[in-house]
LODREN-278517 format. One record per residue: residue number from 1; x, y, z of N, C-alpha, C in turn; residue in three letters. Coordinates in steps of 0.2 Angstrom, whole numbers. Atoms other than C-alpha are relative to their C-alpha. Layout:
BEGIN
- NUM;X;Y;Z;X;Y;Z;X;Y;Z;ALA
...
***
This chain:
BEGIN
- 1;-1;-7;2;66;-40;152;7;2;2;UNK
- 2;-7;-2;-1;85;-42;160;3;3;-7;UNK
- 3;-4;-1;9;91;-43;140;0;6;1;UNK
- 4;2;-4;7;81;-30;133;5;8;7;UNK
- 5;-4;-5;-5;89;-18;151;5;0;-3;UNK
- 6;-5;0;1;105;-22;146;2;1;-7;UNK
- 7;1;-3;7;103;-20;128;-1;8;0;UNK
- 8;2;-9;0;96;-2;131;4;3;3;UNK
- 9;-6;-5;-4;109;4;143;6;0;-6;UNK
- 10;-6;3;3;122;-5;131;0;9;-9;UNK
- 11;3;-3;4;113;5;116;2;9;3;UNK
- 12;-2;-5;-5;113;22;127;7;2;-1;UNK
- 13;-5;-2;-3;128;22;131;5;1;-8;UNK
- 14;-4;-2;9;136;21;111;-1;8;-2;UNK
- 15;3;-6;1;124;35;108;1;5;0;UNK
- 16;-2;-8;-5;128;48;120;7;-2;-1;UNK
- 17;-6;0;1;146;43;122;2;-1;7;UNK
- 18;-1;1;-7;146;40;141;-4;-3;3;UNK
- 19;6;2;-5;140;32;156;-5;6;4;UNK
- 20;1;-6;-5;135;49;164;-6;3;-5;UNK
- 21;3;-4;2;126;55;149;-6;-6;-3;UNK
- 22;3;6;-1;118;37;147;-5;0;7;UNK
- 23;5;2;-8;112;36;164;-5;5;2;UNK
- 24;3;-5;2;105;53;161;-7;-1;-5;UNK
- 25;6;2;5;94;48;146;-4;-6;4;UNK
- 26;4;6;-5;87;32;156;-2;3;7;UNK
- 27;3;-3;-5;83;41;171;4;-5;6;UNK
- 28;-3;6;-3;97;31;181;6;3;2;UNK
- 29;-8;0;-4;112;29;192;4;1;-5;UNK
- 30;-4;2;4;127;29;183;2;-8;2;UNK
- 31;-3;5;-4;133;16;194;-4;-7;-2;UNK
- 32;5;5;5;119;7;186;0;-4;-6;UNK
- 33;-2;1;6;122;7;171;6;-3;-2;UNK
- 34;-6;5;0;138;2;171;0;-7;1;UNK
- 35;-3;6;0;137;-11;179;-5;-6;-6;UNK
- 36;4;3;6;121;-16;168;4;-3;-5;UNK
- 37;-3;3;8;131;-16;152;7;-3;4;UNK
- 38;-5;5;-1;145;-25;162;0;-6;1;UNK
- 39;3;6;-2;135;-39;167;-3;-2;-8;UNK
- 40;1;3;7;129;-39;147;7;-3;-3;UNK
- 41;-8;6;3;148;-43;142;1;-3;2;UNK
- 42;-1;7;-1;150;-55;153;-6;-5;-1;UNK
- 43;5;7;2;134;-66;150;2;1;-8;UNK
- 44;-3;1;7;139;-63;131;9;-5;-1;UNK
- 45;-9;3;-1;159;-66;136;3;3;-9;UNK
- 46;-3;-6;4;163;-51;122;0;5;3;UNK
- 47;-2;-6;-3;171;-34;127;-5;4;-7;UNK
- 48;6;-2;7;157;-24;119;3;9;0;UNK
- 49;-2;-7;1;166;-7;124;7;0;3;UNK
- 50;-8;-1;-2;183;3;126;0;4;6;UNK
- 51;2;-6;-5;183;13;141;7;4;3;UNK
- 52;-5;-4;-1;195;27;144;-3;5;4;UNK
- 53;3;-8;-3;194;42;156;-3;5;-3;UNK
- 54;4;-6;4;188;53;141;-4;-3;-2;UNK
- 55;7;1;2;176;44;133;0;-6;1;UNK
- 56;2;8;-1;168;26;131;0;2;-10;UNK
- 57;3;-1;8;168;20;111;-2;-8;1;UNK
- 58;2;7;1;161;2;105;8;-2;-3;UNK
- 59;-6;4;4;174;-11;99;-3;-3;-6;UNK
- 60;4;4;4;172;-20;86;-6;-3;-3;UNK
- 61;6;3;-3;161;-31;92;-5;3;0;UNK
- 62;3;-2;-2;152;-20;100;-4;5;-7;UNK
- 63;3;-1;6;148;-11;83;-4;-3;-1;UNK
- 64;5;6;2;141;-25;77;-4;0;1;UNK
- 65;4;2;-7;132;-30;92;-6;7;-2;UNK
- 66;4;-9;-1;124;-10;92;-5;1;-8;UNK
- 67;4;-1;7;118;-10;73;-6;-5;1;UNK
- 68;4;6;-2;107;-27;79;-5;4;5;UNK
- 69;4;0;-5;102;-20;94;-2;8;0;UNK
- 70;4;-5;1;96;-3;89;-6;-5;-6;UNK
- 71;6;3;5;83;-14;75;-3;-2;6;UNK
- 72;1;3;-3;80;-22;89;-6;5;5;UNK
- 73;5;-6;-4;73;-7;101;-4;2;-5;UNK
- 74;4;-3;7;66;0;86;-6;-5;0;UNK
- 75;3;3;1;57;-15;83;-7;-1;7;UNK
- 76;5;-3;-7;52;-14;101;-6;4;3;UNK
- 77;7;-7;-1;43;4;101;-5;-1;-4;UNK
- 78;5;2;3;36;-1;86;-7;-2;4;UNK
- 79;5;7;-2;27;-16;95;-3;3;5;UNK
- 80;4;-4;-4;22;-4;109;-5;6;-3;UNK
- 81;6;-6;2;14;10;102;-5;-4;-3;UNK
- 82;7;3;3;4;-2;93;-4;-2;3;UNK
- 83;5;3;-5;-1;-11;107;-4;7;3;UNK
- 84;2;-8;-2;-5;7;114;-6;0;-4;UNK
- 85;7;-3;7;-15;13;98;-6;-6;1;UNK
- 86;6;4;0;-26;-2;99;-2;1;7;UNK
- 87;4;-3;-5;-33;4;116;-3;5;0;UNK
- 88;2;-8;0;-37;20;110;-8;1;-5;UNK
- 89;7;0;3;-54;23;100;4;5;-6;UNK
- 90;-1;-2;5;-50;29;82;-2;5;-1;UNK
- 91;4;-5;-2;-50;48;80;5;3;-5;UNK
- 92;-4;-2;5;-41;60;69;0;0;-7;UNK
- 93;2;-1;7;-39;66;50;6;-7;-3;UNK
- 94;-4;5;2;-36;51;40;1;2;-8;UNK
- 95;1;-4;7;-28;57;22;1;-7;-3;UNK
- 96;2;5;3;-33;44;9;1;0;-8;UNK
- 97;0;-3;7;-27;43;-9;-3;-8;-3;UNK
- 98;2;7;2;-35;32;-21;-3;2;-9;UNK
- 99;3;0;6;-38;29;-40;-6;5;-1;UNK
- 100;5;-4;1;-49;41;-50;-5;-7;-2;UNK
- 101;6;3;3;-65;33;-55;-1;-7;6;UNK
- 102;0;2;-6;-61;21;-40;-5;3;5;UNK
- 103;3;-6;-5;-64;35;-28;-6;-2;0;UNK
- 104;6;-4;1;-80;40;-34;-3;-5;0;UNK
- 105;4;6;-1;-86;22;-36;-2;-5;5;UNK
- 106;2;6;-6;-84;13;-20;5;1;5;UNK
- 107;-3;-2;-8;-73;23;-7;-5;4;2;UNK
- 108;6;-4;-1;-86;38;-8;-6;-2;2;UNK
- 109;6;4;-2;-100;26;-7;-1;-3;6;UNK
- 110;1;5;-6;-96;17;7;4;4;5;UNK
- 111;-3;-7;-6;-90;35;18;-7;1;4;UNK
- 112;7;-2;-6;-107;37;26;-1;-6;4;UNK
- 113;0;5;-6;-107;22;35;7;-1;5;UNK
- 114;-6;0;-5;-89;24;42;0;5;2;UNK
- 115;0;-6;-4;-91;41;46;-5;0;5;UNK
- 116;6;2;-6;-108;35;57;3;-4;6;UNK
- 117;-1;7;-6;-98;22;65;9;2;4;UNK
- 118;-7;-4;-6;-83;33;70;1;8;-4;UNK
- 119;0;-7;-1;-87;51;73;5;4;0;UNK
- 120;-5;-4;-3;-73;57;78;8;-2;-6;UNK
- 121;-4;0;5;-63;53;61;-2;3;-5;UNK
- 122;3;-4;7;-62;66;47;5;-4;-7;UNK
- 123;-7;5;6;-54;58;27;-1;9;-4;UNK
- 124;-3;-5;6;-46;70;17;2;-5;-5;UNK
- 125;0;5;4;-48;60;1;2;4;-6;UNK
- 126;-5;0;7;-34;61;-15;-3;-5;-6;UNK
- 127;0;5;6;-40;54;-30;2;2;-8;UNK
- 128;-6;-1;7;-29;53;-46;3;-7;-1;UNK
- 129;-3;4;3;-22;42;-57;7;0;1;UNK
- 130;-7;0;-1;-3;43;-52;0;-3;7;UNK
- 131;0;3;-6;3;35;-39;4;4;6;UNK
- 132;-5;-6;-4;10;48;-25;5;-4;6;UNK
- 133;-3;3;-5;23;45;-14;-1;3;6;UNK
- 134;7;1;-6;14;41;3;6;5;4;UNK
- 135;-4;-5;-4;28;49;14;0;8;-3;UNK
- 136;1;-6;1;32;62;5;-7;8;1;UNK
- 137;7;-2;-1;14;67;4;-5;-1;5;UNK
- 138;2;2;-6;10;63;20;-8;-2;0;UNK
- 139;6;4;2;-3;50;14;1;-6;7;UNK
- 140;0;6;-3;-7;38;27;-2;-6;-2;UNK
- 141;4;7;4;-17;25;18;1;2;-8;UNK
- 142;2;0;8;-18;23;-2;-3;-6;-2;UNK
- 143;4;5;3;-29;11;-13;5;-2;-4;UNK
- 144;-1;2;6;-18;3;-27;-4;-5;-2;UNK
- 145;0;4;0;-22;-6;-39;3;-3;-8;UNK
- 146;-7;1;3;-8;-17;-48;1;-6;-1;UNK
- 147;1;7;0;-4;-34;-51;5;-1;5;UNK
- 148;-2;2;-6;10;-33;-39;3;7;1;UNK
- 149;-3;-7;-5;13;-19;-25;8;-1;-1;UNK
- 150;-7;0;-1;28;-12;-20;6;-4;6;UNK
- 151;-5;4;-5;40;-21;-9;2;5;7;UNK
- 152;0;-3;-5;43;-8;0;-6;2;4;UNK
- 153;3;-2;-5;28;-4;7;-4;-4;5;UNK
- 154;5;4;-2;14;-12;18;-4;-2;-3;UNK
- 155;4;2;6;2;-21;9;-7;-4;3;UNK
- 156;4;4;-2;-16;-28;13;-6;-1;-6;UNK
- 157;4;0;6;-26;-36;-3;-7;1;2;UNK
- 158;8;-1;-4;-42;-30;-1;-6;-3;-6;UNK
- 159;4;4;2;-51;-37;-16;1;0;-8;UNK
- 160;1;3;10;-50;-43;-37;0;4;-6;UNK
- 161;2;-3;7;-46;-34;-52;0;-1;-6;UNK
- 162;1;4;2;-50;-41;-66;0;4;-7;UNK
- 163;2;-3;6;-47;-33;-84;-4;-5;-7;UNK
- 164;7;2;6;-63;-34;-98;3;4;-6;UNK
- 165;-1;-4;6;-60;-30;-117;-8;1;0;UNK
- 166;7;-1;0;-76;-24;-119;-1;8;-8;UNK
- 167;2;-5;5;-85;-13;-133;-9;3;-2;UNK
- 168;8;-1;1;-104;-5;-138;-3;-6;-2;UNK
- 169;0;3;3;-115;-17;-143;-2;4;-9;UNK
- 170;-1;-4;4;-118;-3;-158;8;-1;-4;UNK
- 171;-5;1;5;-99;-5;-162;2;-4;-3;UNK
- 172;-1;7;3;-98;-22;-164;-4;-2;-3;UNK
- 173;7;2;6;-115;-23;-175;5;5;-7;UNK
- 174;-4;-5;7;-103;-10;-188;7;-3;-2;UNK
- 175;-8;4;2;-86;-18;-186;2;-6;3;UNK
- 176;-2;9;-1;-88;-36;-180;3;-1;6;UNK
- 177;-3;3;-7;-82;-45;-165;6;-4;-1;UNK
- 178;-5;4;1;-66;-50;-163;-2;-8;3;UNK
- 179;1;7;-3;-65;-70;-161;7;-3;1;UNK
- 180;-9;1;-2;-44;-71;-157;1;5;1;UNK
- 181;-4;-6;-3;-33;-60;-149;2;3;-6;UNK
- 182;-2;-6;3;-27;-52;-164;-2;2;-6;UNK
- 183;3;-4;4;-41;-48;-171;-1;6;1;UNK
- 184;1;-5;-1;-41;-33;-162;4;5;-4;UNK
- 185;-4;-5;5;-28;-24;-175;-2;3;-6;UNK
- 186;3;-3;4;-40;-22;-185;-5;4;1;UNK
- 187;5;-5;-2;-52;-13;-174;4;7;5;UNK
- 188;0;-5;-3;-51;4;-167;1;-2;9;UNK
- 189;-1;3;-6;-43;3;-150;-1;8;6;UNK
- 190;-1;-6;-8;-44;15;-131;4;-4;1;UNK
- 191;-6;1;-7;-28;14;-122;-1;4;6;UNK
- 192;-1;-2;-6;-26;19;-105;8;2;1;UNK
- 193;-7;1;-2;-9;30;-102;3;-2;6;UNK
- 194;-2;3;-6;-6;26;-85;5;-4;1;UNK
- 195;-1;8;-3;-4;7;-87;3;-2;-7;UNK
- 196;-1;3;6;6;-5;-99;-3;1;-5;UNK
- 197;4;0;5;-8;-6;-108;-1;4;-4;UNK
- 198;-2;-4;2;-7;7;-116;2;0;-5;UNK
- 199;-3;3;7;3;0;-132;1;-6;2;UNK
- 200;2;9;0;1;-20;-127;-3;-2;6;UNK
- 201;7;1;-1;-12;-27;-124;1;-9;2;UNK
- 202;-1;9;-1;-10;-48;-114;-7;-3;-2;UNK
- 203;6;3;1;-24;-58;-121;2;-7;-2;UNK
- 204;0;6;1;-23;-77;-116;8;0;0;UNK
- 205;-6;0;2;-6;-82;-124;4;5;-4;UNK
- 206;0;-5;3;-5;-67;-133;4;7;2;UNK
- 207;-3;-5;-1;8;-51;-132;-2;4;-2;UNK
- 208;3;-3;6;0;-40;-144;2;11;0;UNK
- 209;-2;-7;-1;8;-21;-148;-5;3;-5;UNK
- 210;7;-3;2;-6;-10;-151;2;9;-2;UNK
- 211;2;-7;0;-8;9;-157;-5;3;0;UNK
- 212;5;-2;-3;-22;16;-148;-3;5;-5;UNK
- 213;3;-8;6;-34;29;-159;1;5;6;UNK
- 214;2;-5;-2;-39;35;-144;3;-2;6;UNK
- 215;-2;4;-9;-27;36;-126;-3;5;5;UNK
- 216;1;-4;-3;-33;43;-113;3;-2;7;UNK
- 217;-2;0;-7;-28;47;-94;-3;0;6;UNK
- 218;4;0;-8;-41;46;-82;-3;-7;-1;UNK
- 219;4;4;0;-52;30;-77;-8;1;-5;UNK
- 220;4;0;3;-67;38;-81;-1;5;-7;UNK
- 221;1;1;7;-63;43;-98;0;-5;-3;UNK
- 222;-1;9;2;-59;25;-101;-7;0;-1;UNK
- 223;9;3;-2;-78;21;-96;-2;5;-6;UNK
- 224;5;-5;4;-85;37;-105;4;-2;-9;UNK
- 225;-3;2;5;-75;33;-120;-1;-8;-4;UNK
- 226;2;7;0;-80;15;-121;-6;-1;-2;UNK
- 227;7;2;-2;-98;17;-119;-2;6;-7;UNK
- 228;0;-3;7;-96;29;-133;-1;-3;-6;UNK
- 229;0;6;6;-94;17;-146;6;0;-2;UNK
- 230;-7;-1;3;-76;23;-149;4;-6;-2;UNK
- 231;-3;6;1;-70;6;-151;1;-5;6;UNK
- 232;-1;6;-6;-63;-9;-140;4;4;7;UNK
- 233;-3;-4;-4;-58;-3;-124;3;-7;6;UNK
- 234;-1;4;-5;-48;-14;-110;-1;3;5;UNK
- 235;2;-4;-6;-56;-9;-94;1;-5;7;UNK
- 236;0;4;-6;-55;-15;-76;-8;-2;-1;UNK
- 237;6;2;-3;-70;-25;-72;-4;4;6;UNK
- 238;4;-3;-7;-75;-15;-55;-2;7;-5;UNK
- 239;2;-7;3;-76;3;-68;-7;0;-5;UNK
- 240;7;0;9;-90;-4;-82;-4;-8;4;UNK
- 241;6;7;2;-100;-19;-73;-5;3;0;UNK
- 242;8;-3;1;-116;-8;-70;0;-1;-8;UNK
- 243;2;-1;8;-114;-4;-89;1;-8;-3;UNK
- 244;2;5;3;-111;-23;-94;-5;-3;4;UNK
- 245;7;3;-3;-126;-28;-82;-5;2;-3;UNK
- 246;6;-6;6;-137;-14;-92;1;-4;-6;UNK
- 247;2;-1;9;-132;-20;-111;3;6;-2;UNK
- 248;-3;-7;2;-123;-5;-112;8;0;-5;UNK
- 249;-7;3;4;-105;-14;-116;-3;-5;2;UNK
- 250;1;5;-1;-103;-30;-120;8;-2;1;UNK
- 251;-8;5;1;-86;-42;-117;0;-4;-5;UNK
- 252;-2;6;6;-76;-49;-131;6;-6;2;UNK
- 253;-6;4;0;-63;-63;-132;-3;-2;9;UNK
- 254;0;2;-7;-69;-69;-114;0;-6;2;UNK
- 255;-3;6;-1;-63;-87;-115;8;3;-2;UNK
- 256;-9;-2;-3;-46;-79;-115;4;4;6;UNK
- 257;-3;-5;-7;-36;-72;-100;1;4;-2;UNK
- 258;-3;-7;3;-32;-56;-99;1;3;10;UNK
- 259;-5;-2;-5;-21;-48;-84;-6;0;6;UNK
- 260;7;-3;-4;-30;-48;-68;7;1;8;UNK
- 261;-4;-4;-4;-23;-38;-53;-3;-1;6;UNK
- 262;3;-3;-8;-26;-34;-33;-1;6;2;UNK
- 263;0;-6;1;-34;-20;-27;1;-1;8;UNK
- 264;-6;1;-5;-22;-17;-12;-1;8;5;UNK
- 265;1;-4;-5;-24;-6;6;7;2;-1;UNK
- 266;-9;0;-1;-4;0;8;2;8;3;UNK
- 267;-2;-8;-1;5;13;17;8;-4;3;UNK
- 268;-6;1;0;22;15;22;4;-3;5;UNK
- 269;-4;5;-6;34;3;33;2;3;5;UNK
- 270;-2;-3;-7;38;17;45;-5;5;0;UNK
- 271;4;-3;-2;21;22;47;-4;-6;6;UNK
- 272;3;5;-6;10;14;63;-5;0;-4;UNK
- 273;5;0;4;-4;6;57;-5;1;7;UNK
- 274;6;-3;-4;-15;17;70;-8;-2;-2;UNK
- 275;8;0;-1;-34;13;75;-4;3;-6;UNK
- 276;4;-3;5;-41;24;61;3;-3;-7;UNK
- 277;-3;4;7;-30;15;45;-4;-6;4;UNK
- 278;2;7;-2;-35;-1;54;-8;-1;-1;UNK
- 279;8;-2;1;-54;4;57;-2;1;-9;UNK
- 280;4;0;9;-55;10;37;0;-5;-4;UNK
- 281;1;7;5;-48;-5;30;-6;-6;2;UNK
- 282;3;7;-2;-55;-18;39;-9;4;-2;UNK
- 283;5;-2;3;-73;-7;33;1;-1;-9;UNK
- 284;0;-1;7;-68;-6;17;-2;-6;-5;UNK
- 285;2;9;1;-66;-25;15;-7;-3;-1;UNK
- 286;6;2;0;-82;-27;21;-5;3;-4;UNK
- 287;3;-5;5;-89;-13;10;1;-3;-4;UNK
- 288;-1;1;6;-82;-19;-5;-3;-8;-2;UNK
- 289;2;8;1;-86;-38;-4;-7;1;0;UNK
- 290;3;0;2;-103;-32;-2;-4;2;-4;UNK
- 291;2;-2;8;-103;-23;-18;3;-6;-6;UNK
- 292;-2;4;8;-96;-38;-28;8;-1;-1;UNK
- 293;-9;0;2;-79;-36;-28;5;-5;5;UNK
- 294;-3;4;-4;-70;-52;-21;7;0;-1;UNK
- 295;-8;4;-3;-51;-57;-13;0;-4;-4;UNK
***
């Protein structure tokens, strides 16, 4: 821990702009201090400051050196408070954003047992089809699901998304079953505006630019729209398997690919992943795998 002292004084002292007001912030000598960060330039064997009677500034060097060694603390409190939080019992409003027709399908379903198994956590739950930004929105947690998250964020794949062309069996008794991807230009199509898909459509090797009769913007107009008989509809797998279990829809083209994504935990890189995001996900996983839905 000598390093990380001499580091932190050395840090300190850029900051404030003196030993006195340094030594101040650390709860320390000055004469401490000093000598700290003068024992760190010489095990370095670089002059990391300029010191004058008015002020202290960094050299060059020390510039450098200070951009590294603030990540560095930084990266340090981090790794503390987590260690911290993971001693603490999970407690607090945890705000939740997550796909419409998701929501209602398999986070709402599997609330009464995480709420049984930690009392002491209230969810404020967002659901919509847009993707909000987490910070600004002071989201702590969100559901996507995407074929690939953002890079900026945190990411933890929580389980398979799998899109199904799918149709009535009623529509397909009147207008045929497609048997190639571009059969479907001749049927009446549901787009989803959200998503690519929306005007092309991936099936197998296939690119295919489509004009939807019918687009709509929510998940569960998708479904409702689908099961209508309105025509072919491309849906996630996790939103219509009840209804293809019933006989309600059927899948077409299903020796051919079609996009398949991850449905993804994520929150922001400068948020802690506290006891209660930890606690939800790690249920969730377990919730959803028990509803069918695999990594």
């Amino acid at each position: 821990m000598e390093a990380f002292t001499g580091i932190e004084a050395f840090a300190r002292v850029v900051e404030t702009g003196s030993f006195t007001a340094a030594a101040q912030a650390l709860q320390s000598a000055k004469s401490s201090v000093s000598e700290t960060v003068r024992t760190l330039e010489e095990r370095m064997g670089v002059r990391l400051l300029d010191r004058t009677t008015r002020r202290v500034r960094p050299t060059e060097a020390g510039t450098a050196f200070y951009h590294h060694c603030r990540r560095l603390l930084d990266d340090l409190a981090l790794a503390r408070s987590e260690a911290q939080a993971a001693q603490k019992e999970p407690a607090g409003r945890l705000r939740i954003a997550a796909p419409d027709g998701f929501a209602e399908r398999y986070i709402v379903p599997g609330l009464p047992a995480f709420l049984a198994a930690y009392p002491t956590i209230e969810i404020e739950l967002i659901a919509g089809s847009g993707a909000l930004r987490l910070v600004d929105e002071g989201i702590d947690l969100a559901i996507r699901i995407v074929e690939k998250p953002e890079p900026s964020l945190v990411v933890r794949r929580i389980a398979t998304s799998r899109v199904f062309i799918v149709a009535t069996p009623g529509y397909l008794a009147q207008h045929g079953t497609p048997r190639k991807p571009r059969d479907i230009l001749g049927h009446r199509l549901i787009g989803f505006a959200p998503l690519a898909w929306r005007d092309t459509w991936r099936i197998g090797t296939e690119t295919i630019a489509v004009r939807p009769r019918l687009l709509v913007n929510s998940s569960e107009s998708l479904r409702t729209a689908a099961l209508s008989g309105l025509g072919l509809a491309a849906v996630p797998e996790w939103l219509i398997a009840d209804a293809l279990a019933a006989g309600l829809l059927t899948r077409v083209l299903a020796i051919h690919e079609t996009p398949t994504g991850g449905i993804y935990a994520v929150y922001p890189t400068n948020r802690l992943l506290t006891p209660k995001i930890r606690a939800f996900v790690d249920h969730t996983v377990r919730d959803l795998r028990g509803r069918g839905l695999s990594r």
